[in-house]
VOGU-3710 file (C-alpha; in Angstrom, 3 decimals, decimal comma):
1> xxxxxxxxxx> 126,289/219,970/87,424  127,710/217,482/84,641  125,600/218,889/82,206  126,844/222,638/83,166  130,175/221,821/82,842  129,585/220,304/79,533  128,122/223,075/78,306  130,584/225,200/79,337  133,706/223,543/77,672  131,208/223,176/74,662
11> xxxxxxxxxx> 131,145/227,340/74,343  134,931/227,500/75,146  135,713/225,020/72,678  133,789/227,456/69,539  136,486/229,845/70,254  139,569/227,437/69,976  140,741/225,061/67,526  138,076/222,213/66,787  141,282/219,478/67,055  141,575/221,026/70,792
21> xxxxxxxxxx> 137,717/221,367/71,045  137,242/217,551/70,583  140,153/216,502/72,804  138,655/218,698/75,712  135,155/217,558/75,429  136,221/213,920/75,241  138,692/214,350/78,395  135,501/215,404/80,110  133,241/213,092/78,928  136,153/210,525/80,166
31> xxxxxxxxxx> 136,427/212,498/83,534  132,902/212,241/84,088  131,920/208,694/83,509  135,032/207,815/85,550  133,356/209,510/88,538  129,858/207,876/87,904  129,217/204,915/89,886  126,524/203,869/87,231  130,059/203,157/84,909  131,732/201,089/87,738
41> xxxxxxxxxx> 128,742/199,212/88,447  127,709/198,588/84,879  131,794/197,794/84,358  130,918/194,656/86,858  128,077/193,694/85,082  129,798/193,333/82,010  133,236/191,679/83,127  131,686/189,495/86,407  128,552/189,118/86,543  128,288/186,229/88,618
51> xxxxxxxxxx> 125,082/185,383/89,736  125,576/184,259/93,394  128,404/187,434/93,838  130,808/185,243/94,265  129,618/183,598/97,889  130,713/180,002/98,932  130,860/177,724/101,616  133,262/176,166/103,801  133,947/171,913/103,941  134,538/172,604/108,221
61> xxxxxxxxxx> 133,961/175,417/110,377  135,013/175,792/113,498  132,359/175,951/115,646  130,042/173,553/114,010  127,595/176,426/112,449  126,263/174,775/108,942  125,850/176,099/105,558  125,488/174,245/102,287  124,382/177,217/100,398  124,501/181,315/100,540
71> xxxxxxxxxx> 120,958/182,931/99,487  120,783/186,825/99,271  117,505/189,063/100,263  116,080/192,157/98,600  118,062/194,900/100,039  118,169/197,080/96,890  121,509/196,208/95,670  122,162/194,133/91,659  124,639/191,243/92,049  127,060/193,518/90,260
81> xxxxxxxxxx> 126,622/196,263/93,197  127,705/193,501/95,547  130,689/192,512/93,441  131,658/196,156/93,309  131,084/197,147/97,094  132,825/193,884/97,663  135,689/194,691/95,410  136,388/198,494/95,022  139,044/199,511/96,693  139,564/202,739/99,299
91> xxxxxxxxxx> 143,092/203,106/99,381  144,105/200,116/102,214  147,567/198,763/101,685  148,160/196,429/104,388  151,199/194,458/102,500  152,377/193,555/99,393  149,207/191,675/97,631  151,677/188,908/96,306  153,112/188,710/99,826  149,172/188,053/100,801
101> xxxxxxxxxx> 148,729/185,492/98,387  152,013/183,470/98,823  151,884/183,396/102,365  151,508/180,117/104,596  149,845/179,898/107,882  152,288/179,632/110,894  152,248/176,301/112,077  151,522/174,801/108,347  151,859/175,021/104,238  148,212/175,694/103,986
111> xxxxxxxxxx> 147,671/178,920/102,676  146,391/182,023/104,534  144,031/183,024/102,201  142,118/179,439/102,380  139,052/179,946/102,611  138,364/177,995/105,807  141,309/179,419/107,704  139,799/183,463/106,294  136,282/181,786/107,525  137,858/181,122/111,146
121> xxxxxxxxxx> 138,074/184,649/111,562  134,701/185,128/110,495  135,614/186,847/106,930  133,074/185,931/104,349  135,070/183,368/102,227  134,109/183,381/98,363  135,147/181,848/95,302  137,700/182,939/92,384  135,691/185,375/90,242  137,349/187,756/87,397
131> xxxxxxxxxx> 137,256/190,939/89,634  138,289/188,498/92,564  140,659/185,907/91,439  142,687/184,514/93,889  139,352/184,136/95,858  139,963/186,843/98,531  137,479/186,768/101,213  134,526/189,627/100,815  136,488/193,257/101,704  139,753/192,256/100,767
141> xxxxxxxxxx> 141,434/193,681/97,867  144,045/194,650/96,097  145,194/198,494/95,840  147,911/199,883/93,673  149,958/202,757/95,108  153,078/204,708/93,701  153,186/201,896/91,171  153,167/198,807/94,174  150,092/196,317/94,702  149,323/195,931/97,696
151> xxxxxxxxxx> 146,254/193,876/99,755  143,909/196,164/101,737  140,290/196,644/102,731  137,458/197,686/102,020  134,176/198,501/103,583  132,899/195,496/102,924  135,392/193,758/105,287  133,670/195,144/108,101  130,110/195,870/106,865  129,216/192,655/105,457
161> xxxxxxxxxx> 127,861/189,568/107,390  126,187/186,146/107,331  123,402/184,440/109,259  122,248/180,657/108,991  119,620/178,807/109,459  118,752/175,276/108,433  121,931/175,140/106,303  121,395/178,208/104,516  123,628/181,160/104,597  121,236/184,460/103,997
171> xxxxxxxxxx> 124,576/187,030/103,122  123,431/190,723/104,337  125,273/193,414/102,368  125,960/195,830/104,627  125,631/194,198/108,161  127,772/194,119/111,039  130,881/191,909/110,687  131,543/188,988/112,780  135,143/189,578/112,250  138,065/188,859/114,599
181> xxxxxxxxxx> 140,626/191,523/112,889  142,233/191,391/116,055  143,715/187,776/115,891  143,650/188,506/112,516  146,406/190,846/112,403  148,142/188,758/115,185  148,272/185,767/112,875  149,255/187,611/110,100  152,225/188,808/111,412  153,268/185,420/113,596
191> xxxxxxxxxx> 153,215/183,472/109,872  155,457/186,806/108,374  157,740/186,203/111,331  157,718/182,040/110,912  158,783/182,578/107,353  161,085/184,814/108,313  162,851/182,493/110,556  161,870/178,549/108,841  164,061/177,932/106,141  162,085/175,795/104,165
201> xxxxxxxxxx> 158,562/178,281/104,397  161,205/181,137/103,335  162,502/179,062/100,309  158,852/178,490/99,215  157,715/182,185/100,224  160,560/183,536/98,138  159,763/181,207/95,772  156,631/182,134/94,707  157,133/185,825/94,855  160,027/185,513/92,321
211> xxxxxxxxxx> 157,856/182,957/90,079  155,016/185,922/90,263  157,458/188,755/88,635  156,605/190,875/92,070  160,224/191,200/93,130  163,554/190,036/91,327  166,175/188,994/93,791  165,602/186,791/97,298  167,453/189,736/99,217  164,458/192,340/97,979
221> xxxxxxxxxx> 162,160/189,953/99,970  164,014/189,401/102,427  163,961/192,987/103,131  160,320/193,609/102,757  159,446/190,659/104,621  161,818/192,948/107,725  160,128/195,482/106,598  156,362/194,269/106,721  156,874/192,186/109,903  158,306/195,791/111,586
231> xxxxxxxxxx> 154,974/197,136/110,927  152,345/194,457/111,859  154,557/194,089/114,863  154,519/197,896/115,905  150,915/198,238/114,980  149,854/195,318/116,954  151,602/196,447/120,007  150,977/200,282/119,929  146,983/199,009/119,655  147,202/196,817/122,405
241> xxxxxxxxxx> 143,972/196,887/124,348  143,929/197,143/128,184  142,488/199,395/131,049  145,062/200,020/133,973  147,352/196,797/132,843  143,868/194,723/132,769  143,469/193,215/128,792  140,236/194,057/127,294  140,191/191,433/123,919  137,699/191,930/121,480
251> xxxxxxxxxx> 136,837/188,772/120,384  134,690/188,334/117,463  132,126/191,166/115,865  133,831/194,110/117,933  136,526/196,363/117,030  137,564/199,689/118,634  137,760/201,440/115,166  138,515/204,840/116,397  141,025/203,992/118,908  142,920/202,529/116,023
261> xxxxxxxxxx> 142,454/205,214/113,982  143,620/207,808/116,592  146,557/206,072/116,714  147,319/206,049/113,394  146,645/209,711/113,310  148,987/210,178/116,096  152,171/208,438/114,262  152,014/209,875/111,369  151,569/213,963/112,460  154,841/213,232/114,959
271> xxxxxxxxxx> 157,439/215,729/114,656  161,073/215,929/116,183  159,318/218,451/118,830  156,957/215,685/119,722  159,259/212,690/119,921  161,323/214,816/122,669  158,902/215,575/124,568  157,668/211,698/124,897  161,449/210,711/124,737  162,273/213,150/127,562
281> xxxxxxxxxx> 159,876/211,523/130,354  161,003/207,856/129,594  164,901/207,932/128,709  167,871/209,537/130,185  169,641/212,537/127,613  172,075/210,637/126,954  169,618/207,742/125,973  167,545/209,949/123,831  170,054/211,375/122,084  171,215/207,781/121,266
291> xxxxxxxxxx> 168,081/207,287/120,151  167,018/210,842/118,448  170,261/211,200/116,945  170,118/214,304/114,809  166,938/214,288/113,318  165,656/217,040/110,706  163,625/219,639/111,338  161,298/217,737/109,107  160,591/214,099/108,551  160,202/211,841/105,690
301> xxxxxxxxxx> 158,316/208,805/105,701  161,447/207,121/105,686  162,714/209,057/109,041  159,033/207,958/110,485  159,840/204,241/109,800  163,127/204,542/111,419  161,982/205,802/114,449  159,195/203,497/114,615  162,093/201,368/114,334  163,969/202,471/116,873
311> xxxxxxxxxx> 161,101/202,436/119,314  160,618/199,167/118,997  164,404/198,087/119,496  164,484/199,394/122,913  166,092/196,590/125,070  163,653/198,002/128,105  160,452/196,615/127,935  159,086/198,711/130,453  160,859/201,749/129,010  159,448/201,099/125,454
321> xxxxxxxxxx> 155,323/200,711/127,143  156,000/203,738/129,087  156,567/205,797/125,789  153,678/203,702/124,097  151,342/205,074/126,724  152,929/208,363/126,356  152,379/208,743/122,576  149,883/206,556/122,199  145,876/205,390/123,659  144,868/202,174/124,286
331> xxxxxxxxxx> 142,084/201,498/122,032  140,094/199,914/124,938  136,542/200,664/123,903  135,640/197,447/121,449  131,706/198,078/119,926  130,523/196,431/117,186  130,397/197,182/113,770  127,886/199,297/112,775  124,960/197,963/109,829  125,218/200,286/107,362
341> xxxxxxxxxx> 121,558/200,788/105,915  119,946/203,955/106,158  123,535/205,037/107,175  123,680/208,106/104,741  120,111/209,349/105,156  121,218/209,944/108,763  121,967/213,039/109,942  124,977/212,126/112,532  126,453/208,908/112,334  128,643/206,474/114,690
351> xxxxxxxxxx> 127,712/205,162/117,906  127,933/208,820/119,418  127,499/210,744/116,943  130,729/211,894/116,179  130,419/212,084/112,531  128,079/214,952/111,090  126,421/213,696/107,742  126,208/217,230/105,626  128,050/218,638/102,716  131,491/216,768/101,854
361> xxxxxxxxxx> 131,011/214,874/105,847  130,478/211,910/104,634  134,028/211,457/102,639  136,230/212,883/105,541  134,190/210,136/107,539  135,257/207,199/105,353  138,812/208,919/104,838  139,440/208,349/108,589  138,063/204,964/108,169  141,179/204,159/105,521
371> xxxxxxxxxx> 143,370/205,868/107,607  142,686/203,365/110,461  142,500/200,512/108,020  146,499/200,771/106,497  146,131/203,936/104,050  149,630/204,662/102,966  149,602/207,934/105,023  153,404/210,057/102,929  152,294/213,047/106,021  155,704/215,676/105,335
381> xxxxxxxxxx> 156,269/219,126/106,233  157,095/220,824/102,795  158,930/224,293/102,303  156,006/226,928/100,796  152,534/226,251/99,933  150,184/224,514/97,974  146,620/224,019/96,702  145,695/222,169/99,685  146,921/223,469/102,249  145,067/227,178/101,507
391> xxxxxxxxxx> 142,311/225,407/101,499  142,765/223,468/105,099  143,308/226,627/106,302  147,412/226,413/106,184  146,907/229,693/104,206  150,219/231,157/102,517  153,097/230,481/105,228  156,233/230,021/104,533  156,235/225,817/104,729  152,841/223,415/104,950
401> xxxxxxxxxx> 151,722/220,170/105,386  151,668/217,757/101,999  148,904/215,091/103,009  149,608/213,301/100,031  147,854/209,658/100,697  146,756/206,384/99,166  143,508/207,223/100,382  140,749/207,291/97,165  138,683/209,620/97,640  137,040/209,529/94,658
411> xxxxxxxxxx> 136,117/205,716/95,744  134,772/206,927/98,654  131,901/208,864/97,368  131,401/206,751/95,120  131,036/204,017/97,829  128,636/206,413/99,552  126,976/206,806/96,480  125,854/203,541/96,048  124,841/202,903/99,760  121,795/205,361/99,380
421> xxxxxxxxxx> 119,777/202,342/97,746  120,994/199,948/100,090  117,981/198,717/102,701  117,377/196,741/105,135  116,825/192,706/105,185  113,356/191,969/105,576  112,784/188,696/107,658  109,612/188,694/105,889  110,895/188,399/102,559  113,195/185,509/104,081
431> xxxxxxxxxx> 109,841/183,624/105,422  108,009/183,858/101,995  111,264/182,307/100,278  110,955/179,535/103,222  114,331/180,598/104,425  113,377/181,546/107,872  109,931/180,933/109,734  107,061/182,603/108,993  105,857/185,488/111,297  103,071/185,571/114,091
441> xxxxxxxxxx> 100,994/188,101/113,056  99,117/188,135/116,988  102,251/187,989/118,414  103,218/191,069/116,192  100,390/193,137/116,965  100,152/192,849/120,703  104,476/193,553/120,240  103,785/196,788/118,085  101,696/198,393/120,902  104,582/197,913/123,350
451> xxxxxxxxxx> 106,543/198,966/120,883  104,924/202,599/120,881  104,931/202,317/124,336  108,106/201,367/125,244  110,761/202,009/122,851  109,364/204,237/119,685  110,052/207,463/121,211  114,057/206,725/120,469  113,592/204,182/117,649  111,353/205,758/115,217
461> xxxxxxxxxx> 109,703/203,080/112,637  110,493/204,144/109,172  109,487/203,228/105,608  113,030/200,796/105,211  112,387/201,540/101,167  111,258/204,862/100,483  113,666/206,838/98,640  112,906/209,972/100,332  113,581/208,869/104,105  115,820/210,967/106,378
471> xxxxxxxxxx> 116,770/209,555/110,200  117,147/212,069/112,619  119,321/210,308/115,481  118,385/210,446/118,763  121,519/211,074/120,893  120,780/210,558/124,944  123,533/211,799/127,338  125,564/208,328/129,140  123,083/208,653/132,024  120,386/208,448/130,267
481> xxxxxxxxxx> 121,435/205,492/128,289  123,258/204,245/131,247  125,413/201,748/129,139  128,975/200,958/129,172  130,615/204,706/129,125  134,320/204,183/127,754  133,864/204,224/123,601  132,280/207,794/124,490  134,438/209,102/127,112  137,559/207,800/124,710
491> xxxxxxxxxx> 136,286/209,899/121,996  136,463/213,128/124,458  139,007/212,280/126,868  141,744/210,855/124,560  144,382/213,620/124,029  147,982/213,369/122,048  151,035/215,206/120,697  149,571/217,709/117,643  153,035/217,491/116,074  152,951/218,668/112,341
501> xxxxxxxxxx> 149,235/220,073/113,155  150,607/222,239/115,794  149,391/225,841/115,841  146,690/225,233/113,116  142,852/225,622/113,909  140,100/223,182/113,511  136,741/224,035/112,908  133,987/222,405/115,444  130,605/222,749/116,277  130,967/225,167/118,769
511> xxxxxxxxxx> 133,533/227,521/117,196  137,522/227,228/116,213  139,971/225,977/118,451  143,570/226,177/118,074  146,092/222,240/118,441  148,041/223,576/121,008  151,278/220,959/121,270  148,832/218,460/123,038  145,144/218,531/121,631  142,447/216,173/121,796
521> xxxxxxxxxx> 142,824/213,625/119,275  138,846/214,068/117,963  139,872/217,605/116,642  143,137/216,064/115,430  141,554/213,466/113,045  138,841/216,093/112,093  141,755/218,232/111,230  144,095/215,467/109,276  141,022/214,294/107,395  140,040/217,583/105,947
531> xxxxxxxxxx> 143,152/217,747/105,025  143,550/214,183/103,613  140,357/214,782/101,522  141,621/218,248/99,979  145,078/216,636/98,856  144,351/215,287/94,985  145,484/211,884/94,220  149,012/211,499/93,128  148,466/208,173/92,246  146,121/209,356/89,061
541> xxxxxxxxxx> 147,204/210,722/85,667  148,276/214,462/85,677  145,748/215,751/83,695  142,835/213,817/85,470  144,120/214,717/88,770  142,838/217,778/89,390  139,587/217,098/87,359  138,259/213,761/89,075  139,083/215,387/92,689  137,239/218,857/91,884
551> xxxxxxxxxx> 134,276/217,426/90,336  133,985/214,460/93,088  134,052/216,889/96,133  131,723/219,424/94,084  129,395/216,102/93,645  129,705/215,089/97,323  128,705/218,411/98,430  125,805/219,215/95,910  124,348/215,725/95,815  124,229/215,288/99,321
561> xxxxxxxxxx> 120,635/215,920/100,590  121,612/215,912/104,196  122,094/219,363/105,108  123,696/221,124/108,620  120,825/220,484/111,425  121,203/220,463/115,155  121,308/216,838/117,046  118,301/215,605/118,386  118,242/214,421/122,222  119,277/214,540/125,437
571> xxxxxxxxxx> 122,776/215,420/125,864  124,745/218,251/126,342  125,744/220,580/124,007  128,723/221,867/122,746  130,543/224,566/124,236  133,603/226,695/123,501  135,013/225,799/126,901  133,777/221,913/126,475  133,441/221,718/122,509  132,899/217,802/122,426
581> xxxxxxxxxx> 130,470/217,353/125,044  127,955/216,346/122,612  130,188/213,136/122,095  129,120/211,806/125,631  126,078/210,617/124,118  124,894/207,290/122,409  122,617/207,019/119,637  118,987/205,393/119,417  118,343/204,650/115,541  115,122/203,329/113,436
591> xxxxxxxxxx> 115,980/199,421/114,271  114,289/197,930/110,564  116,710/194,684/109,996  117,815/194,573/113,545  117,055/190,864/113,659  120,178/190,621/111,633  122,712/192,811/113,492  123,124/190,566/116,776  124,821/190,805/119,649  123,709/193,891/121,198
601> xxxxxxxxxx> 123,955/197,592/122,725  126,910/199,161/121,601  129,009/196,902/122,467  127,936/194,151/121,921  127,249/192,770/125,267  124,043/191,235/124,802  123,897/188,362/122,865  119,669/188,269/121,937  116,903/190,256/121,520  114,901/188,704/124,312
611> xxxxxxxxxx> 118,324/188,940/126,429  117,913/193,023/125,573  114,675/193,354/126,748  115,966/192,041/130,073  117,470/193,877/133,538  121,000/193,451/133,510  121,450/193,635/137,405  118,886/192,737/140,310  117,139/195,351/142,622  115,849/194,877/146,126
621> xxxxxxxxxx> 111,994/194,328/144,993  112,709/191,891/142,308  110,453/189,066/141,855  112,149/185,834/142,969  111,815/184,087/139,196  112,709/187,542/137,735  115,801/186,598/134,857  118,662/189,042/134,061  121,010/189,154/130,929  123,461/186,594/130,770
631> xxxxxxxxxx> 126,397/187,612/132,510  128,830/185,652/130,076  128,220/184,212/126,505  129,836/182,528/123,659  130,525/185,068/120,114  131,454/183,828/116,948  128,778/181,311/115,415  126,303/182,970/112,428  123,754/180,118/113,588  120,476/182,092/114,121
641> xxxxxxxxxx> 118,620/181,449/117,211  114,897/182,363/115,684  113,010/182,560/118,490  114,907/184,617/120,876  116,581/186,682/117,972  120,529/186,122/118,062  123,297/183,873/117,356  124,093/180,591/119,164  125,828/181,784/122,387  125,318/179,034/124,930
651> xxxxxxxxxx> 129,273/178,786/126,961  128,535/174,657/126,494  127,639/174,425/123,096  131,362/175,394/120,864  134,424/176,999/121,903  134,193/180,611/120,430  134,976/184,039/122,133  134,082/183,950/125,911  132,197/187,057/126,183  132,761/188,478/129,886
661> xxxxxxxxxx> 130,219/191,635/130,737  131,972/192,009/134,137  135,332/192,952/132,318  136,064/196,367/131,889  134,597/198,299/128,611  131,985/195,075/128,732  129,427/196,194/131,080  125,669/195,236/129,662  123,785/197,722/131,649  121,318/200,233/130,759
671> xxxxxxxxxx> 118,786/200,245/128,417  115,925/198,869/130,074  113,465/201,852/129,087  110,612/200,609/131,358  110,653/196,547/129,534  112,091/195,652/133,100  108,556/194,268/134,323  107,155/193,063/131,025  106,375/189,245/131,322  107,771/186,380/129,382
681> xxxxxxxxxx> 105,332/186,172/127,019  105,469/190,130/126,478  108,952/189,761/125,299  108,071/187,552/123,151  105,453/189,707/121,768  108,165/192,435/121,368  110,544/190,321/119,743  108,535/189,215/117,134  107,118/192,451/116,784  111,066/193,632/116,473
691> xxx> 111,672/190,483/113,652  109,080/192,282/111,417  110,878/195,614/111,323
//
């Protein structure tokens, strides 16, 4: 396509001026190696290139785990591809970066960026490097927006990960994160609120801010520092996690990504229509209008802050949850990160399947992904239309939608791009460099047999490093898979007010269907991401605007070798009277480099291997020395258990995250697939059959 395009300006340009001619072509050329990720990679190589990508260690941890090194595996990826997945950014603008740098922990002066305090939430500290240097931990970067820096992150926050053994850290780009963003954010804004309110941490917080040139007067921060602690606060409590007034905390290496994400979806299409009809259930008239006041028939971002605002001023506690739970889900459904090898050879991606990987898929995928992860998110109704909006289907009406966003889309395929050559760890490669022990090769053998017996038929064994694989995923219905049910049923059941999106149509598997004033928030995102994606960056020069977002969704779709297919499985099909019934479904993947992905199921409610290939409950004709899964562990050490394939979980051995499978949304059943009668020593087989994928 490059090459056509080339061409093509090169015949225009013999019928204009050759001044012209030469300015065109070299605008291209410049359009075109911005969008290559060969330039950004080779751009790392020439400005970083440090050889251990920047890892470090950590004088104390927490829970005792030991590292006095970081190696890295074979998984396809330079040191500079690290360094850039590590560093790119999406579009996440969490805060003001300077505010991220200058800020102290709550109860002391130590930084919050130190590296031990970013390593007690199970972030991947790292060193100062050129692309990285105030020595953020890996996914955490800056973003400039409308002119502002800002801290934000990137997929490598929550898709890279870290296991030890014998005080080596093996680092595995693109595993599941340990990561605690939950306590995370908590933190973050408890230290924004003690600096708030200490003098002395405000004098130094101001301080430093003014000494970096970021703001010019103490009132400005002041005012942000309102401003910033408003919105940590609000998010945090909007995404508070419970089932019927019961808590359901994540802990560490979960997150309930798309609950978040629906939320953020949900504030940011609300429209005066909307905010009565929550208002009107909750608050008297006169209360309302007190609150409501005279708002335009369309909203700034401005107005959307002040009601946010508002919201959270309301002296009635019980008032102001009532009109969460209204406008809002609880994002209840905690699973763990996914590992993101072989993740764009698949055809449908996400736990259920809820993301189709054809044509320009991919990007509105990740563009949700920023959206849940602090995208600046300017969502206005506009007089007229645009561009864009013909395109999402707005058509010509007489006002439309602007999705105008931080997101970078451009970034995102680009970040796609690069995770085609990504593969899989290979604990055999690890054994050969004498970082983990070697294989049993009988073991193995008798384990591949049950294997094909017991577990290929939804698992299909791949070549991990040919270039041409594809990965059909298997998606079985809930009673089939019998695990926990709520991340699906969320993703179906989970409605909310369509607000700016009311009365336009969204395009699903199983036909059209029109966001009545209450829609299901699936067909909601679908619809706001489309329409994220088709909105060029406003961020980027005028005349490259237009350019770098044609060409990169023209790439995305003709590069992407993943074409429309139907799912493969057992679960029910869409329907125009059900069209997301195919989301009550889980998926069973090729598992090459699940040694490194632990804990378990969707969830993560089982903390081995071995623990897996347990029954979770007993039944009446149970053996009397028959073992079940644990029914609580400990989460948050990277110290590899070898044998049984896991992390150290043991509730004795370190105070970490109490893992409790009889909570709700933490249930460890299902998936026993006939390994409920194997023996010990068959397990064993399997695992280390498992190790060698």
């Amino acid at each position: 396509m490059q090459k056509a395009i080339i061409y093509l300006l090169y015949k225009i340009g013999s019928n204009i001026p050759r001044s012209a001619a030469i300015a065109t072509v070299l605008l291209v050329v410049f359009v075109l190696l911005r969008s290559s990720i060969w330039f950004d990679v080779a751009y790392y190589n020439f400005v970083d290139g440090d050889v251990d990508r920047g890892a470090t260690t950590v004088a104390t941890d927490q829970f005792g785990d030991s590292f006095s090194r970081v190696e890295y595996l074979d998984q396809g990826w330079s040191a500079a591809d690290s360094l850039w997945f590590y560093n790119v950014t999406q579009g996440s603008d969490l805060l003001p970066y300077d505010f991220f740098v200058a800020l102290e922990q709550e109860n002391s002066t130590t930084p919050f960026i130190d590296a031990e305090n970013m390593n007690g939430y199970r972030y991947l500290p790292q060193k100062a490097t050129r692309a990285n240097p105030d020595a953020l931990p890996v996914g955490m970067v800056a973003d400039t927006y409308d002119g502002d820096k800002y801290m934000g992150f990137t997929c490598a926050a929550c898709h890279s990960s870290q296991v030890n053994y014998n005080g080596v850290g093996i680092r595995i780009d693109g595993g599941p994160a340990a990561a605690d963003m939950d306590r995370f954010m908590g933190d973050l804004e408890a230290s924004l609120s003690r600096t708030l309110a200490d003098d002395a941490k405000r004098e130094r917080f101001v301080s430093a801010l003014l000494s970096a040139g970021s703001y010019r007067s103490e009132t400005a921060v002041v005012e942000d520092l309102n401003t910033y602690i408003l919105q940590l606060g609000s998010c945090n409590f909007f995404n508070e996690s419970h089932v019927d007034g019961t808590a359901v905390p994540y802990g560490y290496a979960r997150l309930d990504a798309f609950g978040r994400i629906y939320n953020r979806v949900l504030e940011h299409v609300l429209d005066p229509a909307a905010l009565r009809a929550a208002v009107d259930g909750v608050l008297s008239p006169d209360e309302a209008d007190a609150m409501l006041g005279s708002l335009p028939d369309v909203l700034s971002a401005e107005d959307r802050k002040g009601i946010i605002q508002k919201l959270m001023s309301l002296e009635d506690e019980a008032d102001l949850r009532q009109l969460r739970d209204i406008v809002f889900n609880s994002p209840n459904a905690p699973v763990s990160y996914p590992f993101l090898w072989d993740i764009p050879q698949h055809d449908y991606v996400q736990w259920n399947g809820i993301g189709g990987n054809a044509g320009v898929g991919p990007i509105g995928r990740n563009a949700g992904e920023v959206i849940g992860v602090f995208g600046t998110l300017d969502w206005v109704e506009k007089p007229g239309w645009s561009f864009a909006s013909v395109v999402t289907g707005h058509g010509f009406e007489s006002k439309h939608v602007s999705f105008t966003s931080s997101v970078d889309v451009q970034n995102l395929r680009k970040i796609e791009d690069r995770l085609w050559s990504l593969t899989s760890p290979s604990w055999a490669e690890a054994a050969q460099r004498e970082l983990l022990p070697s294989l049993d090769t009988a073991r193995m053998a008798r384990g591949a047999e049950l294997y094909t017996e017991h577990c290929e038929a939804c698992h299909a064994v791949i070549d991990s490093r040919d270039p041409d694989r594809r990965i059909v995923a298997r998606m079985d219905r809930l009673g089939v898979a019998g695990t926990d049910r709520r991340m699906a049923n969320n993703s179906v059941q989970y409605d909310g007010f369509s607000g700016i999106l009311r009365n336009q149509y969204v395009t699903l598997d199983a036909g059209s269907l029109l966001l009545q004033a209450e829609a299901p928030v699936a067909a909601l995102l679908t619809k706001a991401t489309q329409s994220v994606v088709a909105t060029p960056d406003p961020d980027k020069w005028f005349f490259t605007r237009f350019a770098d977002w044609a060409l990169t969704l023209a790439k995305a779709f003709a590069s992407n070798e993943i074409k429309p297919s139907l799912k493969a499985g057992s679960y029910t099909p869409d329907t125009p009277v059900r069209p997301l019934n195919s989301l009550l479904a889980y998926k069973g993947r090729p598992l090459n480099g699940i040694w490194a992905t632990a804990p378990y199921l969707h969830n993560g409610s089982v903390p081995t291997l071995y623990d897996l290939l347990l029954p979770a409950t007993a039944r009446e004709n149970d053996p009397d020395d028959m073992a079940y899964r644990p029914q609580t562990f400990m989460v948050g050490s990277r110290e590899l258990d070898v044998e049984k394939v896991g992390f150290k979980h043991g509730v004795s051995e370190y105070d970490g995250f109490l893992f409790d499978t009889t909570t709700p949304s933490n249930s460890n059943g299902g998936h026993d697939y006939g390994t409920r009668m194997l023996t010990p020593d068959e397990r064993m087989d399997l695992v280390e059959f498992l190790k060698s994928l």
